[in-house]
N, CA, C and O atoms as a DFTB+ gen file, in Angstrom:
660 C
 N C O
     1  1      -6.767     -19.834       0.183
     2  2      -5.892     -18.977       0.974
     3  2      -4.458     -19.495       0.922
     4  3      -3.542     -18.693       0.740
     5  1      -4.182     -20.996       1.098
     6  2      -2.789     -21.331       0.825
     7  2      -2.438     -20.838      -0.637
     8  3      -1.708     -19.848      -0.668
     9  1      -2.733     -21.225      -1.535
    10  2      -2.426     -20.561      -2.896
    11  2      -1.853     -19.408      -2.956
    12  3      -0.803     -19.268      -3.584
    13  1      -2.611     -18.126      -2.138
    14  2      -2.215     -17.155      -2.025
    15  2      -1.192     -16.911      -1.542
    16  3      -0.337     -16.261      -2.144
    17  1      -1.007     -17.444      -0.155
    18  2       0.114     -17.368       0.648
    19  2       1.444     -17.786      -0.097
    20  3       2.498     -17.151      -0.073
    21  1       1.201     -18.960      -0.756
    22  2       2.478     -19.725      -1.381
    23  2       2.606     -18.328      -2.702
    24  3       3.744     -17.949      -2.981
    25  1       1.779     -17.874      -3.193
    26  2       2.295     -16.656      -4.459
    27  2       2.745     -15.713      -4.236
    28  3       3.511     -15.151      -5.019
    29  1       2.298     -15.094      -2.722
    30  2       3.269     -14.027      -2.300
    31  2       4.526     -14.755      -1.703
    32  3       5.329     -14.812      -2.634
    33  1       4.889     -15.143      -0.962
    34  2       5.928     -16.106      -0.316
    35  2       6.562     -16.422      -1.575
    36  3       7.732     -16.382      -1.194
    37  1       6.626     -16.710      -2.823
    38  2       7.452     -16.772      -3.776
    39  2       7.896     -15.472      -4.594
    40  3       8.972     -15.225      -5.139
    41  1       6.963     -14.875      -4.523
    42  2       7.091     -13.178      -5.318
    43  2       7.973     -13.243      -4.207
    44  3       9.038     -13.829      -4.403
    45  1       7.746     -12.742      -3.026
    46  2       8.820     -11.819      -1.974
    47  2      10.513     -12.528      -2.109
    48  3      11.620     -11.994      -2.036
    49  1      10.094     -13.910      -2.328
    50  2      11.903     -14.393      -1.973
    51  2      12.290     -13.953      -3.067
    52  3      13.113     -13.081      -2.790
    53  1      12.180     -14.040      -4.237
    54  2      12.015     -13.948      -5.778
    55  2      12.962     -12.580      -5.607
    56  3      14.176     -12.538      -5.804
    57  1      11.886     -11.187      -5.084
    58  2      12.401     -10.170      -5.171
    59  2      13.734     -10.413      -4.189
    60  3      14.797     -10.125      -4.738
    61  1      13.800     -10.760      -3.213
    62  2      14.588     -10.756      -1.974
    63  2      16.369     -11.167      -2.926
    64  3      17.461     -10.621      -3.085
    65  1      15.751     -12.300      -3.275
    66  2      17.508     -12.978      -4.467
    67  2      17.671     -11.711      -5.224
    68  3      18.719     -11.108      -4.992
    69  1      16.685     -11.074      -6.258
    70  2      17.379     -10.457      -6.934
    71  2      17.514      -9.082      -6.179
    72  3      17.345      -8.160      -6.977
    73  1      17.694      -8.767      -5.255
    74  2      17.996      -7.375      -4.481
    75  2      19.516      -7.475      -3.760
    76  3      20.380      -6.609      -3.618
    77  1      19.480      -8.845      -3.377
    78  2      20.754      -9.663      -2.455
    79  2      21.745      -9.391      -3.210
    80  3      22.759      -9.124      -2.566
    81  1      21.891      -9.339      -4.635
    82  2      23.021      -9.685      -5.405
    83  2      23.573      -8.131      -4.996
    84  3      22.812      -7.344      -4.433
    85  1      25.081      -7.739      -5.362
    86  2      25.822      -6.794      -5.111
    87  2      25.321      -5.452      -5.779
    88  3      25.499      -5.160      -6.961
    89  1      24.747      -4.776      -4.954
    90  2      24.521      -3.083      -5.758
    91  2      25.706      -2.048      -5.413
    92  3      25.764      -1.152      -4.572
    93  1      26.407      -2.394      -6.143
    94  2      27.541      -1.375      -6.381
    95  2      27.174       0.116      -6.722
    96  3      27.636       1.146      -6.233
    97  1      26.406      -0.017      -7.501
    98  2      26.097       1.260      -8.020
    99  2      24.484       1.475      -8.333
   100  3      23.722       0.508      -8.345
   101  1      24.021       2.865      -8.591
   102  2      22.872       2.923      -8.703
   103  2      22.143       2.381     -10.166
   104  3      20.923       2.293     -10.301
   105  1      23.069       2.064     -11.147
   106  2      22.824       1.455     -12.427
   107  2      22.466      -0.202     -12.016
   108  3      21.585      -0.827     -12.606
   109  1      23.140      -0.678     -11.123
   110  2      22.925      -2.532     -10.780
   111  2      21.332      -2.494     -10.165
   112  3      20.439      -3.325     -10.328
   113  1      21.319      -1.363      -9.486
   114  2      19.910      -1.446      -8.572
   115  2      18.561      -0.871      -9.414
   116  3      17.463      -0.925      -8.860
   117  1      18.647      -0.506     -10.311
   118  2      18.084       0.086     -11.371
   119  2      17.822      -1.220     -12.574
   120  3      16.749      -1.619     -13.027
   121  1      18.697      -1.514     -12.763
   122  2      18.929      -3.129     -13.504
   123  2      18.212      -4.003     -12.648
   124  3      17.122      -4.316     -13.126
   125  1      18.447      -4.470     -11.610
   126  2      17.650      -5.343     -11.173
   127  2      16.225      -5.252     -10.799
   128  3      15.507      -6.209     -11.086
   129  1      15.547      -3.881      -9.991
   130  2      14.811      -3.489     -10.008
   131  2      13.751      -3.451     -11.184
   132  3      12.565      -3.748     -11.040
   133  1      14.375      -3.021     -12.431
   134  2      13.557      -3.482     -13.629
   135  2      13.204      -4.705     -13.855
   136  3      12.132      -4.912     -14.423
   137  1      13.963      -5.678     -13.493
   138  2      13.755      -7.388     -13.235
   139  2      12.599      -7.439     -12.802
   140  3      11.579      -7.727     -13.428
   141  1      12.761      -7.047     -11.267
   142  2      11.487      -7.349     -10.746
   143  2       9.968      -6.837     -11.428
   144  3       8.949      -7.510     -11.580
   145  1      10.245      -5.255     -11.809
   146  2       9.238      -4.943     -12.384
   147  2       8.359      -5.812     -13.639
   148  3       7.177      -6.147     -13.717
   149  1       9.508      -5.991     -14.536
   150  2       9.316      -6.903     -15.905
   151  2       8.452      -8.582     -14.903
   152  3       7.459      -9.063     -15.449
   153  1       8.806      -9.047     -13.964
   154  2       8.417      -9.711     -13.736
   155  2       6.834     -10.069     -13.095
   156  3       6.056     -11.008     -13.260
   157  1       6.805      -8.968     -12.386
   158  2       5.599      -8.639     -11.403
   159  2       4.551      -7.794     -12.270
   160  3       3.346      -7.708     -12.036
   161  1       5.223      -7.213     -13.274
   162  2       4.299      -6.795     -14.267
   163  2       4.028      -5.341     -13.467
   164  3       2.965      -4.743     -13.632
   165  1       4.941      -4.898     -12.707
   166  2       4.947      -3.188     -11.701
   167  2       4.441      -2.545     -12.803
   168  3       4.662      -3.053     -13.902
   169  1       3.483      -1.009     -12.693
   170  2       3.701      -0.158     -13.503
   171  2       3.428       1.530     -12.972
   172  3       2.573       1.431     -12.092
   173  1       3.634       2.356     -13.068
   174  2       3.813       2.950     -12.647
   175  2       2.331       3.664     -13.142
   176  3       2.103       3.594     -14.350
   177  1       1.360       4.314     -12.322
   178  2      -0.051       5.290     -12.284
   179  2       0.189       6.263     -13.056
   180  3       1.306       6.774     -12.977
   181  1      -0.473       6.622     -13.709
   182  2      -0.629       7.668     -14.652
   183  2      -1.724       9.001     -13.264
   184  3      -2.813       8.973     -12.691
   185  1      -0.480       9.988     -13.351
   186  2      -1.226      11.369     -12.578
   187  2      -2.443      11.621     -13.231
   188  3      -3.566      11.564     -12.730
   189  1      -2.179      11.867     -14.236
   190  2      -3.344      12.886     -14.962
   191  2      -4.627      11.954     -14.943
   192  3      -5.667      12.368     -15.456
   193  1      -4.560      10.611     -14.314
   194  2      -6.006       9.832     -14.046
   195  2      -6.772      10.567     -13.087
   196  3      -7.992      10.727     -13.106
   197  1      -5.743      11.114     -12.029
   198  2      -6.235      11.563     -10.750
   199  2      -7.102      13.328     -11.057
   200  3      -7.323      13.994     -12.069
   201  1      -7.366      13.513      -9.612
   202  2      -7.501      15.010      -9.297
   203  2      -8.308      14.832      -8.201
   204  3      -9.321      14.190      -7.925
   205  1      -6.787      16.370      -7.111
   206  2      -7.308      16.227      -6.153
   207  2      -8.518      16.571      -5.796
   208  3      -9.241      17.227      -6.545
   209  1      -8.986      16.058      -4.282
   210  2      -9.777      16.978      -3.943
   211  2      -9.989      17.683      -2.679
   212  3      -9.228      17.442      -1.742
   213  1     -11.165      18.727      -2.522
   214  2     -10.664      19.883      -1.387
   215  2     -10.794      19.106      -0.330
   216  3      -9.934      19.532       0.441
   217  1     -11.461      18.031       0.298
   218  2     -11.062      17.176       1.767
   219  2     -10.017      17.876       2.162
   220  3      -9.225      18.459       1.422
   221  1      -9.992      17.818       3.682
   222  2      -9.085      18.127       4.369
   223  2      -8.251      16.840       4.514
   224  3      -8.862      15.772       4.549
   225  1      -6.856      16.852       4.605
   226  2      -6.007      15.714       4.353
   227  2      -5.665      14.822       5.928
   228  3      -5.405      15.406       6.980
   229  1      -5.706      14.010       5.842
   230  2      -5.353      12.922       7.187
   231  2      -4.084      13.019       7.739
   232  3      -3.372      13.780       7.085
   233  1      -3.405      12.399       8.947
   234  2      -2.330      12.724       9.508
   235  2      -1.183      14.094       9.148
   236  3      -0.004      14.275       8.841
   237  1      -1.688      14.400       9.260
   238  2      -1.266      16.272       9.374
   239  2      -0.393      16.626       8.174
   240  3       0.761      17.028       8.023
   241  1      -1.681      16.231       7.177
   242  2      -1.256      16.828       5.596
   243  2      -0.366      15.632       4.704
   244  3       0.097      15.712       3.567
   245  1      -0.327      14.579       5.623
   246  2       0.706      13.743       4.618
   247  2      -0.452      13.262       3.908
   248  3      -0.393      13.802       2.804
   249  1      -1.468      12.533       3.965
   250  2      -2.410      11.954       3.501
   251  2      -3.674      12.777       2.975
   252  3      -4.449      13.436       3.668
   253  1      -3.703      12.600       1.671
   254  2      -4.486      13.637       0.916
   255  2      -6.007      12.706      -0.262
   256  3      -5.920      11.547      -0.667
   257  1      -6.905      13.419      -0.467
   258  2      -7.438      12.613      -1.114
   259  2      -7.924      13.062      -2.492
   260  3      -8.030      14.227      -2.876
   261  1      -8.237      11.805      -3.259
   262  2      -8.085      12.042      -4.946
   263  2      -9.577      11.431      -5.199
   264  3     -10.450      11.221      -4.357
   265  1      -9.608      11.234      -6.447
   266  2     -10.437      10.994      -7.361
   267  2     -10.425      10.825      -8.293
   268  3      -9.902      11.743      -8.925
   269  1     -10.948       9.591      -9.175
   270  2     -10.725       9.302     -10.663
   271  2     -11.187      10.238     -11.083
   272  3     -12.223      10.632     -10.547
   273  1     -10.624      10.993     -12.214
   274  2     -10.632      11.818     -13.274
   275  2     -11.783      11.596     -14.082
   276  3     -12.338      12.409     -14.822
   277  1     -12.214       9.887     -13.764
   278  2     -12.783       9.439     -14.988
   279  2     -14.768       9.168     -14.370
   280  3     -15.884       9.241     -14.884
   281  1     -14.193       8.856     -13.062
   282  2     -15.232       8.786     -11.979
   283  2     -15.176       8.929     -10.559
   284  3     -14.711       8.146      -9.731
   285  1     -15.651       9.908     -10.416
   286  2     -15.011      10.877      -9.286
   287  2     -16.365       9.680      -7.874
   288  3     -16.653       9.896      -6.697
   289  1     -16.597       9.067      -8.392
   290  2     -17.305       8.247      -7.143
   291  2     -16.068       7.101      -6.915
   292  3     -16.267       6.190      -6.112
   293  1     -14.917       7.178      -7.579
   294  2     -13.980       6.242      -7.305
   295  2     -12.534       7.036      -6.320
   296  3     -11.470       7.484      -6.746
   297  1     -13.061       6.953      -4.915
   298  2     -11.499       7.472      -3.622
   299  2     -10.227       7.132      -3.571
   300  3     -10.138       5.946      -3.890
   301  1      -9.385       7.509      -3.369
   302  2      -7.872       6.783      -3.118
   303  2      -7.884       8.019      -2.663
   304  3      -8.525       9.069      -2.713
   305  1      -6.530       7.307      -1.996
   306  2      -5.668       8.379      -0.799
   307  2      -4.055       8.397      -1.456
   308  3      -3.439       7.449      -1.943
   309  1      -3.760       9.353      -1.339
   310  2      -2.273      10.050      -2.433
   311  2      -1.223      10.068      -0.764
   312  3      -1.540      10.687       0.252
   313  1      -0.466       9.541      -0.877
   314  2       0.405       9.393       0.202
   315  2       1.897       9.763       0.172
   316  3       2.743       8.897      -0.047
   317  1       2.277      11.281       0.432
   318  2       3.617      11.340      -0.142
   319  2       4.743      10.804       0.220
   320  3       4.985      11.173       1.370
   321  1       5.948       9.787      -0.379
   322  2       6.742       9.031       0.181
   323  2       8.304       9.987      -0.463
   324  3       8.298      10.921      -1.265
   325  1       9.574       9.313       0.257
   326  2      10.567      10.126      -0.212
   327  2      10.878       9.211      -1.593
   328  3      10.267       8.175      -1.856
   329  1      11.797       9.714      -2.309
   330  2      12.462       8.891      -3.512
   331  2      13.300       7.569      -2.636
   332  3      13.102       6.384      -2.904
   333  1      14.121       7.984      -1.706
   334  2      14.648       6.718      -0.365
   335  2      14.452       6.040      -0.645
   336  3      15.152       5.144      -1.117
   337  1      12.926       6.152      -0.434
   338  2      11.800       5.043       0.044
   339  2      10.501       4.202      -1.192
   340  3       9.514       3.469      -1.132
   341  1      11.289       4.877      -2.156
   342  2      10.571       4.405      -3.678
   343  2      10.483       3.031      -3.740
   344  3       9.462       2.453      -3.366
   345  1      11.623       2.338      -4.251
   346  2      11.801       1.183      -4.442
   347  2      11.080       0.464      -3.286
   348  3      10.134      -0.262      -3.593
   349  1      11.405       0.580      -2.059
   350  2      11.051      -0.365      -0.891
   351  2       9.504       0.014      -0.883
   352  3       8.892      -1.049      -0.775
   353  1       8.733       0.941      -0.943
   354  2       7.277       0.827      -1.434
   355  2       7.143      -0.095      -2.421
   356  3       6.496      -1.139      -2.342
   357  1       7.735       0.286      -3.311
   358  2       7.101      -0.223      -4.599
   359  2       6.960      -1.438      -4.681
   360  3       6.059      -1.881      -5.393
   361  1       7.907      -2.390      -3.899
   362  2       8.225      -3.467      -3.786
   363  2       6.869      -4.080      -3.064
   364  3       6.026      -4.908      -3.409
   365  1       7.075      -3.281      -1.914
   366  2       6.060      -3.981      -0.851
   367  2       3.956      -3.940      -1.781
   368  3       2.932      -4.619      -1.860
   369  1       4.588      -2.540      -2.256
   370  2       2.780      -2.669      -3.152
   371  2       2.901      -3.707      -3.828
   372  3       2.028      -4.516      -3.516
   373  1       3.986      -4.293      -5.090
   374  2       3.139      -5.167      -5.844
   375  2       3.292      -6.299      -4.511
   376  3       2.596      -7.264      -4.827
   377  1       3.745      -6.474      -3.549
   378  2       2.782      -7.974      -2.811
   379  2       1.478      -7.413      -2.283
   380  3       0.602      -8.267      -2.419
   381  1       0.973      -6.200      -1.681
   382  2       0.289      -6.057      -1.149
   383  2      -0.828      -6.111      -2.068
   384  3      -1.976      -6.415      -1.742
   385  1      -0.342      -5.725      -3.525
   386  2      -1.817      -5.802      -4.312
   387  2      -2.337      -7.189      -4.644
   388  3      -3.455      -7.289      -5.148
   389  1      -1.412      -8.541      -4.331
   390  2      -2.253      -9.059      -4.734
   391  2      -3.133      -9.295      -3.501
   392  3      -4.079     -10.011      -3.828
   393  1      -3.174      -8.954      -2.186
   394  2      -4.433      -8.993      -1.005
   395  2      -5.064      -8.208      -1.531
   396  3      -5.397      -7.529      -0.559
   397  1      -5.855      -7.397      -3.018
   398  2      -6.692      -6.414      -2.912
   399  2      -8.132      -6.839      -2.832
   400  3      -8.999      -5.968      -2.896
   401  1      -8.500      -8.259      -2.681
   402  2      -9.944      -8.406      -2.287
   403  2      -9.617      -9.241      -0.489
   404  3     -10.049     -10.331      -0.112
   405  1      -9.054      -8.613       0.011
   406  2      -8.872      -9.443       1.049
   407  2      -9.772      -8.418       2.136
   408  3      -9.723      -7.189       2.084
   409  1     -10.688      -9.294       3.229
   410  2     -11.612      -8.181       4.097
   411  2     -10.383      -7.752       4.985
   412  3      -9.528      -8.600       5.241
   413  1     -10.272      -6.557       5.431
   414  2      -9.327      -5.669       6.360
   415  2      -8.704      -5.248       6.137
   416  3      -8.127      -4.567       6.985
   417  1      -8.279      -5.269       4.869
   418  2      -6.765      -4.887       4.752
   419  2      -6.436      -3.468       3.397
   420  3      -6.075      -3.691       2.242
   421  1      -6.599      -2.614       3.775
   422  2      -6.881      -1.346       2.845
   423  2      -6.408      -1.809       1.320
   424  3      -5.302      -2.349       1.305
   425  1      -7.064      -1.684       0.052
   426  2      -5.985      -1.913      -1.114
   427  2      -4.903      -0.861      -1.031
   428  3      -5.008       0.279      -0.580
   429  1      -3.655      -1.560      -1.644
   430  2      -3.263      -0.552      -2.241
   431  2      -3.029      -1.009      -4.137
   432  3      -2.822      -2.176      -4.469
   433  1      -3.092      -0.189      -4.868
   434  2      -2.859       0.630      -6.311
   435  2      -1.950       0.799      -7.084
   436  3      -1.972       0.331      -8.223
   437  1      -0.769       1.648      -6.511
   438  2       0.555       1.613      -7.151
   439  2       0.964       2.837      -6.759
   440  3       0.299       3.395      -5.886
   441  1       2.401       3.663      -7.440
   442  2       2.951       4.624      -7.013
   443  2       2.650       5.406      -8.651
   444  3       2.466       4.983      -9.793
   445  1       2.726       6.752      -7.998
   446  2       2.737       7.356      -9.269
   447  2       3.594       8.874      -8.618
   448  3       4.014       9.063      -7.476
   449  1       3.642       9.763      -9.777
   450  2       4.546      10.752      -9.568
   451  2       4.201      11.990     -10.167
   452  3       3.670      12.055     -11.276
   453  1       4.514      13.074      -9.397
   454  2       4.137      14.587      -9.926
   455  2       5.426      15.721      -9.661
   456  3       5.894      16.338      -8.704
   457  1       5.504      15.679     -10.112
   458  2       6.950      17.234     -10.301
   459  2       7.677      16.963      -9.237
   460  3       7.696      17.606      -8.187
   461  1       8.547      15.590      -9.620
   462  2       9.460      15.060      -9.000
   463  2       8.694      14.715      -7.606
   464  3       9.473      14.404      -6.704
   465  1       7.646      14.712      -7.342
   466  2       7.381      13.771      -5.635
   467  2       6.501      12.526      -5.889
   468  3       5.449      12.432      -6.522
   469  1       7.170      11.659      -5.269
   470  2       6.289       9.922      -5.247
   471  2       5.013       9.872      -4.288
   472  3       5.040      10.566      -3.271
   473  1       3.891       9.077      -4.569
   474  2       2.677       9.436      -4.171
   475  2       2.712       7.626      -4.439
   476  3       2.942       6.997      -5.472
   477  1       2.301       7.033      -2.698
   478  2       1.604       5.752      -2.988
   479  2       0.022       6.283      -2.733
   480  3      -0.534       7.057      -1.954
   481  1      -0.436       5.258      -4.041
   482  2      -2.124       5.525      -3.844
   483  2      -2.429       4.163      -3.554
   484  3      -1.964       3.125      -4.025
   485  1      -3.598       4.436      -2.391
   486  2      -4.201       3.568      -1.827
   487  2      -5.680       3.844      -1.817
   488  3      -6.217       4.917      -2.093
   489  1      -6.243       2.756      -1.469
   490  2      -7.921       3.271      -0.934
   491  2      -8.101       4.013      -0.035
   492  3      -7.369       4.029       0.954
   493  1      -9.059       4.738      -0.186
   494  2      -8.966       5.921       0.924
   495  2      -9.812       5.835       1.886
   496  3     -10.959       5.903       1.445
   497  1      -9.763       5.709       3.060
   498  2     -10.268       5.420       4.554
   499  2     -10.681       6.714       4.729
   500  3      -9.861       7.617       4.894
   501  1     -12.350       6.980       4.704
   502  2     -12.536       8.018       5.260
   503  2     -12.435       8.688       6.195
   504  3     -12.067       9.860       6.118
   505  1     -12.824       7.928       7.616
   506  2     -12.099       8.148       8.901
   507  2     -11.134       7.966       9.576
   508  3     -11.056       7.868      10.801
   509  1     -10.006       7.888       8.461
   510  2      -8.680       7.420       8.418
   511  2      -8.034       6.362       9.075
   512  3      -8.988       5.669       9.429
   513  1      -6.986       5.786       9.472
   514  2      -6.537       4.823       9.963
   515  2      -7.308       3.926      11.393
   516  3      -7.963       4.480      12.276
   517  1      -7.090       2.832      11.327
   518  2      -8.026       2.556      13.056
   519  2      -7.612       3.536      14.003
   520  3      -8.452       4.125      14.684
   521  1      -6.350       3.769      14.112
   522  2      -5.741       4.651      15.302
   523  2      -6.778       5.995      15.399
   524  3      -7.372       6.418      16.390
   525  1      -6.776       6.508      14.016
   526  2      -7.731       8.034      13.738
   527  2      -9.228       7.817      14.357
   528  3      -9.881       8.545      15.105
   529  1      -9.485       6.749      13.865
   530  2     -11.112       6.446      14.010
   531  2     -11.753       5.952      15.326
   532  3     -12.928       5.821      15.669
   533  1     -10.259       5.663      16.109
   534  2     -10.702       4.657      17.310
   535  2     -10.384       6.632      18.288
   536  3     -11.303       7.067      18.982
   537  1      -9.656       7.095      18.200
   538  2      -9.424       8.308      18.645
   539  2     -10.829       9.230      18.770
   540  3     -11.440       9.651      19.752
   541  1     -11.044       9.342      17.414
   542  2     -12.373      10.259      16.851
   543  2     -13.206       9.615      17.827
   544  3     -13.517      10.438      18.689
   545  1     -13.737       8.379      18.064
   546  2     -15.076       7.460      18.352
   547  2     -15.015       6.891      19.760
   548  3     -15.867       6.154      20.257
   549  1     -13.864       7.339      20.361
   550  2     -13.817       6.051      21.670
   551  2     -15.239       5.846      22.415
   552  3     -15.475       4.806      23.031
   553  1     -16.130       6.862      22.322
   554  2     -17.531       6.520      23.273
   555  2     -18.047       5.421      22.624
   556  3     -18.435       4.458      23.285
   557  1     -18.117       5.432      21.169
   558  2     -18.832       4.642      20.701
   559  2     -18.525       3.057      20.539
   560  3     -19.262       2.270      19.945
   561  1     -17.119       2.686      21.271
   562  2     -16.452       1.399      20.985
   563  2     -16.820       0.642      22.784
   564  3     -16.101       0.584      23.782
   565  1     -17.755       0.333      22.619
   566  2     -18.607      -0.828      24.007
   567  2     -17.342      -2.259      24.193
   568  3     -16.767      -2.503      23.132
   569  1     -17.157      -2.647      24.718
   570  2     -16.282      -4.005      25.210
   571  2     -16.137      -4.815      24.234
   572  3     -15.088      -5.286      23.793
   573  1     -18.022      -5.106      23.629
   574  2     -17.770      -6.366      22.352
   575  2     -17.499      -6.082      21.560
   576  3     -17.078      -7.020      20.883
   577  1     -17.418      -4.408      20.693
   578  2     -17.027      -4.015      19.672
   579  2     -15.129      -4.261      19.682
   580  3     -14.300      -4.808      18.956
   581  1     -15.138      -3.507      20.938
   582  2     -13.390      -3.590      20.946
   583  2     -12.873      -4.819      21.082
   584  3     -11.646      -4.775      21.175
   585  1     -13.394      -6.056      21.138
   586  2     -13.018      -7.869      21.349
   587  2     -12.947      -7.894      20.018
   588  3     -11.811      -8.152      19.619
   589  1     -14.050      -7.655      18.865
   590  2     -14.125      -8.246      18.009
   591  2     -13.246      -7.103      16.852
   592  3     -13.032      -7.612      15.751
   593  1     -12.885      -6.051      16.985
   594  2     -11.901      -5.222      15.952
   595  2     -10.523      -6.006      16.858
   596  3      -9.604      -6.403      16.142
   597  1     -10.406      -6.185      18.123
   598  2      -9.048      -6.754      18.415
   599  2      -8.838      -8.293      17.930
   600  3      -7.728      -8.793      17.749
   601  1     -10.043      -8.946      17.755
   602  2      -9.847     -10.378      16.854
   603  2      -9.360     -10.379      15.615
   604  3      -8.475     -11.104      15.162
   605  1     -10.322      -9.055      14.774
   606  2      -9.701      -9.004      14.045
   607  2      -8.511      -8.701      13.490
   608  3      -8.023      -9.145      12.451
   609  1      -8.020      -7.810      14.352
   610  2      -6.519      -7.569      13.947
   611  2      -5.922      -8.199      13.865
   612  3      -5.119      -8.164      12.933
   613  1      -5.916      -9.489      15.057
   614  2      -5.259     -10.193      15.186
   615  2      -5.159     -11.499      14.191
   616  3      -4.126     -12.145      14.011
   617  1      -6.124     -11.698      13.727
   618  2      -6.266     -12.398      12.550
   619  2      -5.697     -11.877      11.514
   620  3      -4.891     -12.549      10.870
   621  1      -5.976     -10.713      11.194
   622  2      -4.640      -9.968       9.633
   623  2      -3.587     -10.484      10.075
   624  3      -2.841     -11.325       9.572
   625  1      -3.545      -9.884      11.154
   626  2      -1.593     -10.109      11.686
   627  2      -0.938     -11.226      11.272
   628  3       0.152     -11.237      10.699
   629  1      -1.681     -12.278      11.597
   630  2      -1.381     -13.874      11.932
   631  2      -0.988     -14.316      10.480
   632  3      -0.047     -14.995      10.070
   633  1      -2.289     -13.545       9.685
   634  2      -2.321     -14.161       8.215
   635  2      -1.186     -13.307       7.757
   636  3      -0.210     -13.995       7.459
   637  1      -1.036     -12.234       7.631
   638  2       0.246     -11.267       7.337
   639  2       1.914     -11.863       7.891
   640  3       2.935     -11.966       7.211
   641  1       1.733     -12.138       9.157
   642  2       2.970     -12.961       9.423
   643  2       3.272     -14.621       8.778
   644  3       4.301     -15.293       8.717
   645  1       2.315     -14.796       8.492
   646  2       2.174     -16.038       7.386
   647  2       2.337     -15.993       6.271
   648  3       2.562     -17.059       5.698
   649  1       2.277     -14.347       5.245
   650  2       2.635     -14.701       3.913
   651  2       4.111     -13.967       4.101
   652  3       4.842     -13.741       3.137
   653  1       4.465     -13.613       5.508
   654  2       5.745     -12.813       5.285
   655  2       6.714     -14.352       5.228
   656  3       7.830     -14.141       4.752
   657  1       6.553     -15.319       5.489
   658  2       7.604     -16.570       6.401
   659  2       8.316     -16.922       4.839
   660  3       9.198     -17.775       4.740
């Protein structure tokens, strides 16, 4: 687990220096941005892997769900983000992917793109977020259930505020 911590904690400052330097223009941020990519080995999802499907979509249509093209027993969730907000995803996925065997913590995949709109794909939570599921279920969450999903959170957190330092 330290290993880990110390590889994201170096990816993030890593990106952090080369973002710091002066973006004058959208060509410097584009330039550097490729840095990071070339470095982190970013790449951008190929659409045509995907296809949607008819599920009804999570938080009121932003969250939609897919399927490998190739094996439709394989879920992700298509998440539409603005262009804004491209880079600062993109950034945050490649740290988040390397937690993708970590217990709690949803994967995420990468960004990919369809007739001009950005889509982070992630694993797809069938009963969507805790907030969705704890909403949907409250009868079913007894005292010790809710101690031990609040331990756990609190444990991501702890470890999450630990690879952020």
């Amino acid at each position: 687990m330290i290993l880990k911590i110390n590889k994201i904690s170096i990816m993030k400052s890593t990106m952090e220096k080369l973002l710091d330097k002066k973006m004058e223009n959208t060509y410097n941020q584009k330039k550097y941005q490729s840095k990071i990519d070339d470095i982190f080995q970013a790449h951008q999802l190929i659409f045509s892997d995907y296809k949607k499907t008819d599920k009804e979509p999570h938080k009121d249509g932003i969250v939609t769900k897919w399927v490998s093209a190739k094996n439709e027993e394989e879920e992700y969730a298509f998440k539409s983000i603005s262009e804004e907000n491209k880079i600062s995803v993109q950034n945050q996925v490649i740290i988040l992917r390397e937690l993708h065997n970590w217990q709690n913590i949803i994967k995420f995949y990468g960004l990919t793109n369809y007739e001009n709109k950005w889509y982070l794909v992630t694993e797809w939570a069938e009963h969507g977020n805790l907030r969705e599921f704890y909403t949907n279920n409250k009868n079913s969450f007894d005292t010790k259930l809710k101690l031990r999903v609040s331990l756990d959170i609190a444990r991501e957190l702890n470890f999450l505020r630990t690879v952020e330092s």
